[in-house]
MIDOSE-1310 file (N, C-alpha, C; in nm, 2 decimals, decimal comma, always signed):
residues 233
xxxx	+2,60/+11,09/+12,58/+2,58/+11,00/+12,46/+2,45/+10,92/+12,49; +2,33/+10,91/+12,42/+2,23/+10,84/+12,42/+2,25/+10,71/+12,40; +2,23/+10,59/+12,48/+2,21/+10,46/+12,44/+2,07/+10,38/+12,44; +2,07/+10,30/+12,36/+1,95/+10,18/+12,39/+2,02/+10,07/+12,42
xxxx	+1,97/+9,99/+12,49/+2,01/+9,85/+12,58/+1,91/+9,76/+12,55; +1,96/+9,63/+12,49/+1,86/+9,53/+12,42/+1,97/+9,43/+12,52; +1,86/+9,33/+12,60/+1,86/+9,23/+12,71/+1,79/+9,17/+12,68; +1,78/+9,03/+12,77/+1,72/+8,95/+12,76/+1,74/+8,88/+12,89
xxxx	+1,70/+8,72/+12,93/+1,70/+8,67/+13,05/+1,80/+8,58/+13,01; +1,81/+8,51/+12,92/+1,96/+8,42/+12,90/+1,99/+8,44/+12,76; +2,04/+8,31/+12,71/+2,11/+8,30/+12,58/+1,94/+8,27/+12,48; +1,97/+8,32/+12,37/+1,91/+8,21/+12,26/+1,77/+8,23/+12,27
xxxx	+1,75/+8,40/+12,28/+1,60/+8,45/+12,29/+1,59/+8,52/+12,14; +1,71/+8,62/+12,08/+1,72/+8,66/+12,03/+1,74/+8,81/+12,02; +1,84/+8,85/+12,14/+1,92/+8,94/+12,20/+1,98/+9,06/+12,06; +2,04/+8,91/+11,96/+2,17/+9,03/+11,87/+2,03/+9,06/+11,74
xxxx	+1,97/+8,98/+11,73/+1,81/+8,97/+11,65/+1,76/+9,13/+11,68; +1,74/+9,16/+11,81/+1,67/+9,24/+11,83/+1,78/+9,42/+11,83; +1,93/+9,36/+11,86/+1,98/+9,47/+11,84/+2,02/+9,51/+11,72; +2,01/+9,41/+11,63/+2,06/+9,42/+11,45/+1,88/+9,51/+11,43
xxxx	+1,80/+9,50/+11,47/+1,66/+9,55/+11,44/+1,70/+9,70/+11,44; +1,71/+9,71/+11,58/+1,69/+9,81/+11,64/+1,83/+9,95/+11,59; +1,92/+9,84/+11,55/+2,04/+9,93/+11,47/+1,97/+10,00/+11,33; +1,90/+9,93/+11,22/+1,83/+9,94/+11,14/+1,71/+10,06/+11,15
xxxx	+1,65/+10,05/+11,18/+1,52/+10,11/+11,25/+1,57/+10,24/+11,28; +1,69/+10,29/+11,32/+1,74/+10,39/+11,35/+1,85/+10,47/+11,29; +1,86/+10,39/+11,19/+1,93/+10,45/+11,07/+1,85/+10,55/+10,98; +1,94/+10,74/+10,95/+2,05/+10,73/+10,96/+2,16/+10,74/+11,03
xxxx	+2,08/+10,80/+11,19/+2,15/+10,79/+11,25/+2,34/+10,80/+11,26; +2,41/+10,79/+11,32/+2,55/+10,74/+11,34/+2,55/+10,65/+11,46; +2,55/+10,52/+11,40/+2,54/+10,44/+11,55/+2,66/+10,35/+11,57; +2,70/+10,38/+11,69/+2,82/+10,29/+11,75/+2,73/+10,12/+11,84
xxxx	+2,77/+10,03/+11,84/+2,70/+9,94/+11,86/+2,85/+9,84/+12,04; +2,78/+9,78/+12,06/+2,86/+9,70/+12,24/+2,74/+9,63/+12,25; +2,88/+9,52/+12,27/+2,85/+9,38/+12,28/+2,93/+9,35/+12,42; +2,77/+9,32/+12,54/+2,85/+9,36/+12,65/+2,88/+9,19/+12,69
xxxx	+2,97/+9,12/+12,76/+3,00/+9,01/+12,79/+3,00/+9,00/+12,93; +2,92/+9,00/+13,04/+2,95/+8,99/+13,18/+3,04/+8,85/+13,21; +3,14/+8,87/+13,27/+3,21/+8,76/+13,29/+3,20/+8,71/+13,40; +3,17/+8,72/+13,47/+3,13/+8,67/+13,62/+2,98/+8,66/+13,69
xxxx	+2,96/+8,63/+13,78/+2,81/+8,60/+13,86/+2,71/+8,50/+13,75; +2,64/+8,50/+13,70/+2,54/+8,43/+13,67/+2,57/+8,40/+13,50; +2,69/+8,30/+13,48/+2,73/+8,23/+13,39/+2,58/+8,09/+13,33; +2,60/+8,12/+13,23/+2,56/+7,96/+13,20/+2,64/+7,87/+13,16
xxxx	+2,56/+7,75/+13,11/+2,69/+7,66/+13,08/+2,75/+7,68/+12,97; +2,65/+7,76/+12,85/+2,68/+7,73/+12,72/+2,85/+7,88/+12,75; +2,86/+7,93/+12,82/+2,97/+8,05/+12,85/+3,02/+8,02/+12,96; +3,07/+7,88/+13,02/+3,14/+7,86/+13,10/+3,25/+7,74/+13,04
xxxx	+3,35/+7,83/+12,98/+3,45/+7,74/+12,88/+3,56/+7,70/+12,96; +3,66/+7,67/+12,93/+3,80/+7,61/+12,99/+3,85/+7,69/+13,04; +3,99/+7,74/+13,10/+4,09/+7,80/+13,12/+4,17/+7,85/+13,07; +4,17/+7,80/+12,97/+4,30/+7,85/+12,87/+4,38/+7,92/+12,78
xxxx	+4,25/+8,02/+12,75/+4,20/+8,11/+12,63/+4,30/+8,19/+12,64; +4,34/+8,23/+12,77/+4,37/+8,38/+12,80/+4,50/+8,42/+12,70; +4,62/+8,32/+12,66/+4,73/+8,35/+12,57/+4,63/+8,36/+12,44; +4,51/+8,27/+12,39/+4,43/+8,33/+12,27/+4,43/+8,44/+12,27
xxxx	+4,33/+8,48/+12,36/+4,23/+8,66/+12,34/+4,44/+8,73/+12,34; +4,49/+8,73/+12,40/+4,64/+8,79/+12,33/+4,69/+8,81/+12,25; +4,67/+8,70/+12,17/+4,73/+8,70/+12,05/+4,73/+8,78/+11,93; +4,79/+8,83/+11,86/+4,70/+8,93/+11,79/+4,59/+8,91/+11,65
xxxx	+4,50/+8,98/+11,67/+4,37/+8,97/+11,57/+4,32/+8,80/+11,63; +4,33/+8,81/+11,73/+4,22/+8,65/+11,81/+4,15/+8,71/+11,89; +4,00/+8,70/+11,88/+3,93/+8,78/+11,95/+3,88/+8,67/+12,08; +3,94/+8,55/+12,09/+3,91/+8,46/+12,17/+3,75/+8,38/+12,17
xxxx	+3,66/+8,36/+12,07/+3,56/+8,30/+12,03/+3,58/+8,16/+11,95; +3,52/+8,08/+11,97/+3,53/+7,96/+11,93/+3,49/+7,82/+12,00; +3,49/+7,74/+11,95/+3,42/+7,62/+12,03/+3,47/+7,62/+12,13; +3,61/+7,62/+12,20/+3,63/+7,64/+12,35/+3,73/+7,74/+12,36
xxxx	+3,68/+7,86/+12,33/+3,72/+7,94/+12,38/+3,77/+8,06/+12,48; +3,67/+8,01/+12,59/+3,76/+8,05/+12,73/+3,70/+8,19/+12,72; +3,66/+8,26/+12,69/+3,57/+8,42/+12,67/+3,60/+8,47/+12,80; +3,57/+8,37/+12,89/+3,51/+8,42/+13,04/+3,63/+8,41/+13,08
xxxx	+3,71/+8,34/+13,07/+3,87/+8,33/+13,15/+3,97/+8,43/+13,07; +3,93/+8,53/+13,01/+3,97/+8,61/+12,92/+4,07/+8,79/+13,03; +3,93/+8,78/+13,17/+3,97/+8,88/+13,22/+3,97/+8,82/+13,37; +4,03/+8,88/+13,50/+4,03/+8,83/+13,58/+4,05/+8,99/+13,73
xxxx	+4,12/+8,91/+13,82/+4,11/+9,08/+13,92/+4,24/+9,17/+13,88; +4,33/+9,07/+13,80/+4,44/+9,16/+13,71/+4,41/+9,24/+13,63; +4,33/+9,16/+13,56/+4,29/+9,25/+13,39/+4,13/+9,24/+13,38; +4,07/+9,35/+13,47/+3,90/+9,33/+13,49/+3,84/+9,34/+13,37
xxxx	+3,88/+9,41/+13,24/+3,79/+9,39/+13,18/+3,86/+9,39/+13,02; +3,85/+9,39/+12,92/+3,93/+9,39/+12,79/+3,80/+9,46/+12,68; +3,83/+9,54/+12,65/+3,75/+9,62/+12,47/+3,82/+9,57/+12,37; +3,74/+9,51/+12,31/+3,81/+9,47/+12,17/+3,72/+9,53/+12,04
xxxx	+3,81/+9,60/+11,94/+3,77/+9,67/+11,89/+3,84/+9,61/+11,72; +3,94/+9,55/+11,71/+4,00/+9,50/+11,58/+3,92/+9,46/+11,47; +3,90/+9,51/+11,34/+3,81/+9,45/+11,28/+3,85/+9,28/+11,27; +3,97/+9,27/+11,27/+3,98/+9,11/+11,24/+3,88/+9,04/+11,34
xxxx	+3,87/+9,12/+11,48/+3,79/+9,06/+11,58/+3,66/+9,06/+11,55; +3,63/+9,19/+11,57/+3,47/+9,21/+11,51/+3,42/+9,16/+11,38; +3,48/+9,14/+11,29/+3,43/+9,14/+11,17/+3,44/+8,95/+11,14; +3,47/+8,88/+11,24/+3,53/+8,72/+11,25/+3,34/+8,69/+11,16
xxxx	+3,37/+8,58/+11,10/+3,25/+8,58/+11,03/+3,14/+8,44/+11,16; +3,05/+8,48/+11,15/+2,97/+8,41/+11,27/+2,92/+8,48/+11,39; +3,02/+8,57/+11,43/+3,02/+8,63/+11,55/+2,91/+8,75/+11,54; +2,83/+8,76/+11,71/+2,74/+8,84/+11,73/+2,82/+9,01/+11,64
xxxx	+2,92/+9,01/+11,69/+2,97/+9,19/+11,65/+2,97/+9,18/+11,53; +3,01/+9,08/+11,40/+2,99/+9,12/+11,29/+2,86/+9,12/+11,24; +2,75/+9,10/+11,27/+2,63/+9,10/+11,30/+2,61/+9,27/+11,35; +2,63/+9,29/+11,45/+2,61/+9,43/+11,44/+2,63/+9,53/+11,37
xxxx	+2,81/+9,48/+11,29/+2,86/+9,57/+11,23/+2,79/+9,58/+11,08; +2,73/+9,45/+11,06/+2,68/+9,42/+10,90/+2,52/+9,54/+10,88; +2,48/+9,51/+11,04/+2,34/+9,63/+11,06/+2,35/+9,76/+11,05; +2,45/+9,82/+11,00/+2,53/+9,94/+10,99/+2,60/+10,03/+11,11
xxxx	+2,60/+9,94/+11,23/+2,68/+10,05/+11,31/+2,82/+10,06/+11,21; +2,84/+10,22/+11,27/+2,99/+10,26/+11,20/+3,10/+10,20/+11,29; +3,08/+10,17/+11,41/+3,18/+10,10/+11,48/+3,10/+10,02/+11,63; +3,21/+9,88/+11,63/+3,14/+9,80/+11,72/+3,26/+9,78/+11,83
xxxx	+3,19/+9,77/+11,94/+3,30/+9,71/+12,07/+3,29/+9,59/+12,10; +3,35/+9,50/+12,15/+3,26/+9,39/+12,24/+3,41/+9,39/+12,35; +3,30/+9,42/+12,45/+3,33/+9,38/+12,60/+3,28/+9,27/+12,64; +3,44/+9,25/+12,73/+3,41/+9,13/+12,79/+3,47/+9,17/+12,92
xxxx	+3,37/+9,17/+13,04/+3,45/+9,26/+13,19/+3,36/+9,16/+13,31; +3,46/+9,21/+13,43/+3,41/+9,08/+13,53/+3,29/+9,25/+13,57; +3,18/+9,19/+13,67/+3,11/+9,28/+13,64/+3,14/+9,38/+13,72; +3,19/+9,41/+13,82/+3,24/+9,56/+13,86/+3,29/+9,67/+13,77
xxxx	+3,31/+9,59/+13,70/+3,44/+9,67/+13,60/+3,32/+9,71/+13,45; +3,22/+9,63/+13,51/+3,16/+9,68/+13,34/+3,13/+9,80/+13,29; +3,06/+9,91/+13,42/+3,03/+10,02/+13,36/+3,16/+10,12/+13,31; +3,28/+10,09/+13,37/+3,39/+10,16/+13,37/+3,41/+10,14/+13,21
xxxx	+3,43/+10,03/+13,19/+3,47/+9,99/+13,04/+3,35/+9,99/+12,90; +3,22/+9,97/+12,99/+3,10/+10,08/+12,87/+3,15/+10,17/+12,86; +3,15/+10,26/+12,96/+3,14/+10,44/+12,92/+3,31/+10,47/+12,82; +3,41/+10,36/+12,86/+3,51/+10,38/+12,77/+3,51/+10,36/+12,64
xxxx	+3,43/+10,22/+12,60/+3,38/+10,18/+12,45/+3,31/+10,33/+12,42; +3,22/+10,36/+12,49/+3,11/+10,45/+12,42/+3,21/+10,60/+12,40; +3,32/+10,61/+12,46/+3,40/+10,75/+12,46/+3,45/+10,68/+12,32; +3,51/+10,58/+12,30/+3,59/+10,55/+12,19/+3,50/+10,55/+12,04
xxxx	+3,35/+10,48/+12,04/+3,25/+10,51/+11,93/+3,21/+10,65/+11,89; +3,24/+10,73/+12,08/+3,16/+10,85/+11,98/+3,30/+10,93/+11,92; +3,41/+10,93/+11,95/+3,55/+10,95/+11,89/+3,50/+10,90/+11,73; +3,51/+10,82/+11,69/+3,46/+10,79/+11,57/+3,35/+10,81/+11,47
xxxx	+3,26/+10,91/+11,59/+3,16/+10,99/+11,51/+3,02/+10,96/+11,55; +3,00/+10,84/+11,64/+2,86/+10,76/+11,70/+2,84/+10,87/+11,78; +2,68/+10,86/+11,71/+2,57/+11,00/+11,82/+2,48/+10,93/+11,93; +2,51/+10,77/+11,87/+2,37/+10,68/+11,95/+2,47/+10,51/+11,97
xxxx	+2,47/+10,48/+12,10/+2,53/+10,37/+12,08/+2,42/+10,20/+12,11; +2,37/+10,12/+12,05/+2,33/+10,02/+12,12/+2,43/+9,89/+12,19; +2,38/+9,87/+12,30/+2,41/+9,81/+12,39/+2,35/+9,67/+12,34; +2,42/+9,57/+12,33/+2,36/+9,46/+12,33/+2,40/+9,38/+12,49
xxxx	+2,36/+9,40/+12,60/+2,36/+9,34/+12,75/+2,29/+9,37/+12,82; +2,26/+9,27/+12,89/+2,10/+9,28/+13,01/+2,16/+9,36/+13,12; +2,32/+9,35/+13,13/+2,35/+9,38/+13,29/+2,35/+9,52/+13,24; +2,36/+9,58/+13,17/+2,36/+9,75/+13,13/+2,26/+9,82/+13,21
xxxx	+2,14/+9,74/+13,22/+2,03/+9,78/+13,26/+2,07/+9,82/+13,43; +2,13/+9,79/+13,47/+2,18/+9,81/+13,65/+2,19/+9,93/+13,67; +2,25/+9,99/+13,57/+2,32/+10,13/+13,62/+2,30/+10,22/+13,48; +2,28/+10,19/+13,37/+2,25/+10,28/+13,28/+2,10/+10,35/+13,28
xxxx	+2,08/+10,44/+13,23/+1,95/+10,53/+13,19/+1,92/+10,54/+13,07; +1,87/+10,49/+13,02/+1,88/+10,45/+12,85/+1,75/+10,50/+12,78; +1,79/+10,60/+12,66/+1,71/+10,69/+12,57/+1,60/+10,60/+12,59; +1,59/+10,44/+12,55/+1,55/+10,32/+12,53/+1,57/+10,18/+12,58
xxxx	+1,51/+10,13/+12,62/+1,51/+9,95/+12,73/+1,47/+9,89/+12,66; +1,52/+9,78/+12,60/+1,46/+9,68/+12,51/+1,46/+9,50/+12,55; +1,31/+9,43/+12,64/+1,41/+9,28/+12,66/+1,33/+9,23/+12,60; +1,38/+9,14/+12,55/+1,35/+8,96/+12,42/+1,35/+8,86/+12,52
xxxx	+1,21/+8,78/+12,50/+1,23/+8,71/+12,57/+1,15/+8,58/+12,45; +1,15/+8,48/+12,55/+1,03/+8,37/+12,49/+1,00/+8,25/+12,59; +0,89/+8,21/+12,55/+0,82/+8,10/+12,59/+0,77/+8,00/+12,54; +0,83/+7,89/+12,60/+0,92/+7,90/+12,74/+1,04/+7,93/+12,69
xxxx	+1,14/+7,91/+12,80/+1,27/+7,94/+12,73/+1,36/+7,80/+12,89; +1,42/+7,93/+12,95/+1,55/+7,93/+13,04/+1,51/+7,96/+13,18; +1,63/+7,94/+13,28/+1,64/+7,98/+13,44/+1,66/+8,17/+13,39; +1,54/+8,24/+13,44/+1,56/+8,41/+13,40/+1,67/+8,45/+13,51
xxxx	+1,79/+8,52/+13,45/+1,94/+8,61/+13,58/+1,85/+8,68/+13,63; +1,91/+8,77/+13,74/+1,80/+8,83/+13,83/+1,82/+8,95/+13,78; +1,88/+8,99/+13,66/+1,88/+9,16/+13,67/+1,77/+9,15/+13,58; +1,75/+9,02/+13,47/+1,60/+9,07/+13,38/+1,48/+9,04/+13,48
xxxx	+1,49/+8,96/+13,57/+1,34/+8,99/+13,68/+1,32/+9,12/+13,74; +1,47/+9,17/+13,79/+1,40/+9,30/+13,83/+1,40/+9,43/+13,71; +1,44/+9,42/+13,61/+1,39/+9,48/+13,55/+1,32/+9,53/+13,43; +1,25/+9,41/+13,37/+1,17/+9,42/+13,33/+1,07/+9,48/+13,32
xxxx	+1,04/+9,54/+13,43/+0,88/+9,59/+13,45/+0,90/+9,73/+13,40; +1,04/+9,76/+13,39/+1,05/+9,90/+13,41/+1,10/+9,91/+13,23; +1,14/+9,83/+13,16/+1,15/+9,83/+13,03/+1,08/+9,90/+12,93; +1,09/+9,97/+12,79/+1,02/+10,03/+12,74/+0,94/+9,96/+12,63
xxxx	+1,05/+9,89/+12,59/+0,95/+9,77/+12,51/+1,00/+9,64/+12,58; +0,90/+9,54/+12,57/+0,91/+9,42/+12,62/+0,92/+9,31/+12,50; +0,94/+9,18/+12,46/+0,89/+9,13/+12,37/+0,90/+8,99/+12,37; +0,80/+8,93/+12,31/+0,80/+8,78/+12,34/+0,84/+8,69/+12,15
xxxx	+0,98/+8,65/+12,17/+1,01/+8,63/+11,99/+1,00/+8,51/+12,03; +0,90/+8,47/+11,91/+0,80/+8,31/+11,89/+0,91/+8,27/+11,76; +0,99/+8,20/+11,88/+1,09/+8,14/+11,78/+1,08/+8,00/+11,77; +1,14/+7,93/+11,65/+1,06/+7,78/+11,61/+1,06/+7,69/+11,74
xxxx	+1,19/+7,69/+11,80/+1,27/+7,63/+11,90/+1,31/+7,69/+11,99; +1,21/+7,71/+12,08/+1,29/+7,79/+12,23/+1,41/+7,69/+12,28; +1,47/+7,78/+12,34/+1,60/+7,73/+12,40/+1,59/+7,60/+12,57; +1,46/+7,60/+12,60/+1,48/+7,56/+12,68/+1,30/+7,54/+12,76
xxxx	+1,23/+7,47/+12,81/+1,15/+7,42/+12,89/+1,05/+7,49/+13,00; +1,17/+7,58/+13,04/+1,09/+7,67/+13,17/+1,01/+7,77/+13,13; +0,87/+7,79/+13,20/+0,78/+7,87/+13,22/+0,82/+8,04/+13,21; +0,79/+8,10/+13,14/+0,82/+8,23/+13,20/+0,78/+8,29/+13,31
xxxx	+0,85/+8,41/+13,39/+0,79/+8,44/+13,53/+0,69/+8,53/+13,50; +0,60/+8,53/+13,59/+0,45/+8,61/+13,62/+0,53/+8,78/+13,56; +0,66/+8,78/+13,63/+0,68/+8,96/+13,62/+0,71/+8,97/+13,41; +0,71/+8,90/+13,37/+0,72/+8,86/+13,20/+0,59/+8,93/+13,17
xxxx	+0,52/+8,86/+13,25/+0,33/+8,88/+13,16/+0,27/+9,02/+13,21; +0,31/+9,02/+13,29/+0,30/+9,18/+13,40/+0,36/+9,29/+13,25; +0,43/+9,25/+13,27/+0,48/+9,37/+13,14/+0,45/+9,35/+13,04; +0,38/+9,26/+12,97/+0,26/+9,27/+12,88/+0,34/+9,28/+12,74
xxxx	+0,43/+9,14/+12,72/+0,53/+9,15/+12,61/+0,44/+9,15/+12,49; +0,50/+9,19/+12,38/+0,45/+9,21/+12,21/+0,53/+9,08/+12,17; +0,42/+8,99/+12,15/+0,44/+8,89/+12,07/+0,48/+8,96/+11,95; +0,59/+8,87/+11,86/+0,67/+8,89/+11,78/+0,79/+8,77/+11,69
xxxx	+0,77/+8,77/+11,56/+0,85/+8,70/+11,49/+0,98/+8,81/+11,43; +1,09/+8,78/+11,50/+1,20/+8,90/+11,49/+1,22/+8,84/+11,33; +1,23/+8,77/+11,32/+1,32/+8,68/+11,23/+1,24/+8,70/+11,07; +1,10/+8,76/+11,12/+1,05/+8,78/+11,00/+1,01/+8,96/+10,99
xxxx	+1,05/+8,99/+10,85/+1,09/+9,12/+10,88/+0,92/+9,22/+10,83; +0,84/+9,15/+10,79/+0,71/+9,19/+10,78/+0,61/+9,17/+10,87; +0,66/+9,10/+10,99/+0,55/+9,10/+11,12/+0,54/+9,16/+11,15; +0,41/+9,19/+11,22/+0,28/+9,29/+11,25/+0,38/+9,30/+11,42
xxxx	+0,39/+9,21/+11,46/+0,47/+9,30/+11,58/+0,65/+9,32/+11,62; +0,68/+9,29/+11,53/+0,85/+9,30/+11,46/+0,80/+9,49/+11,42; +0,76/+9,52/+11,32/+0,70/+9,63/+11,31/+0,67/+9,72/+11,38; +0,55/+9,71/+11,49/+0,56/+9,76/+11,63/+0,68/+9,80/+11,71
xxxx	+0,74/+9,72/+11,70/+0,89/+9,72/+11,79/+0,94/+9,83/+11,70; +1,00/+9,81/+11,60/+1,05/+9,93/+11,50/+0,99/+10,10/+11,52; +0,87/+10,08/+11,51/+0,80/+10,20/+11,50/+0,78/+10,26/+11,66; +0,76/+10,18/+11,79/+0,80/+10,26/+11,90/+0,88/+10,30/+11,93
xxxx	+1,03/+10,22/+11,90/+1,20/+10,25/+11,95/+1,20/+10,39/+11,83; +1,13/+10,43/+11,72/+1,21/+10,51/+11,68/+1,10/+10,65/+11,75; +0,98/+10,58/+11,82/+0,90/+10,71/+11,89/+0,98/+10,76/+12,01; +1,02/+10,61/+12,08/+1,07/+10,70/+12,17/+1,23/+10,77/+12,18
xxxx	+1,26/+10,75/+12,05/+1,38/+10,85/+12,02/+1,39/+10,99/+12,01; +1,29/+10,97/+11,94/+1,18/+11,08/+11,91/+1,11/+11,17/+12,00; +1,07/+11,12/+12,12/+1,04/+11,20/+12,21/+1,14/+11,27/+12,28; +1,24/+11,16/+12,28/+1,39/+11,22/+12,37/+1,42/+11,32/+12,32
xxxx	+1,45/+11,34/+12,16/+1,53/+11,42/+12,07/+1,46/+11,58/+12,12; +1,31/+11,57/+12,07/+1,26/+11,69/+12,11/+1,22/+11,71/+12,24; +1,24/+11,64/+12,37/+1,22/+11,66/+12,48/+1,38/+11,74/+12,54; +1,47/+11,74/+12,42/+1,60/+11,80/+12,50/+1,62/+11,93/+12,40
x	+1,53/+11,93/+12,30/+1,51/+12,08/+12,26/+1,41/+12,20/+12,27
């Protein structure tokens, strides 16, 4: 199964922006869409909730999202990792997956796994999407980048923004598109790192859908699909 993986270095670059694009852009494809949630190692604050969730995410059609929702205390070394697939879940109005699902994937996952457990429970979402008919899945998670080989590499960043996790430092460089989304309000103060400029992001307004390098982004992700496609015929 071919995937593209859209990352970023933290929250609030425009991560689900760039995967609702990039679902679009690739239509008509059949695209299954994951929404990866690492639940351990390099939390921030805005995803470091209470304790208590875990009888929520249980409950039935509670996908466990909400002002204190506990997401992260969701799975543990009992239950490494959880796919949630319910439309009540995915389709909750606000939430990143109905966002994907609204960009036409035919079906969305969101994972939420401590990270050992992540690739185990990707390749099971993605067995479950392509069950449903997905030929192409996007990945909305930075940590995917560790261990996947992806048709396509996509990171969103901005400046300034945030403290960058260490899997978008190291890999960045190696990404296929890079992008810098000149959003009104960066999330945060800090400089971007040297290995950012090294890779020579495409300035970009995601948010507007007639920019000159929003467009760019569109028209490479679907070249380099494109090369894949006829590179495996």
């Amino acid at each position: 199964m071919e995937t593209v993986i859209v990352g970023g270095p933290h929250s609030y670059v425009g991560k689900t922006l760039a995967a609702e694009i990039a679902i679009r852009a690739l239509l008509p494809r059949r695209i299954g869409a994951i929404k990866l949630t690492v639940a351990d190692g390099e939390r921030d604050a805005t995803h470091d909730h209470g304790a208590s969730a875990l009888a929520v995410a249980d409950a039935a059609g509670i996908c466990g999202r909400g002002a204190s929702c506990g997401v992260c205390e969701t799975v543990s070394a009992s239950i490494p990792s959880r796919i949630i697939t319910s439309e009540r879940a995915i389709r909750k109005n606000g939430t990143d997956t109905r966002r994907l699902s609204d960009a036409g994937a035919i079906g969305v996952a969101w994972i939420i796994a401590l990270r050992g457990d992540a690739p185990r429970a990707v390749a099971a979402a993605t067995d479950q999407l392509a069950a449903r008919g997905a030929e192409l899945v996007v990945i909305e998670g930075t940590t995917a980048l560790e261990w996947l080989a992806p048709a396509a590499s996509v990171l969103v960043a901005t400046e300034p923004g945030r403290h960058w996790k260490r899997v978008a430092l190291e890999r960045v460089a190696s990404c296929d598109i890079v992008l810098r989304n000149l959003v009104p309000s960066p999330s945060g103060s800090e400089a971007a790192p040297l290995q950012f400029w090294e890779a020579h992001p495409v300035a970009c307004d995601l948010a507007e859908p007639r920019d000159p390098g929003r467009l760019a982004y569109e028209a490479k992700l679907r070249a380099l699909l494109a090369a894949r496609a006829a590179s495996a015929n």
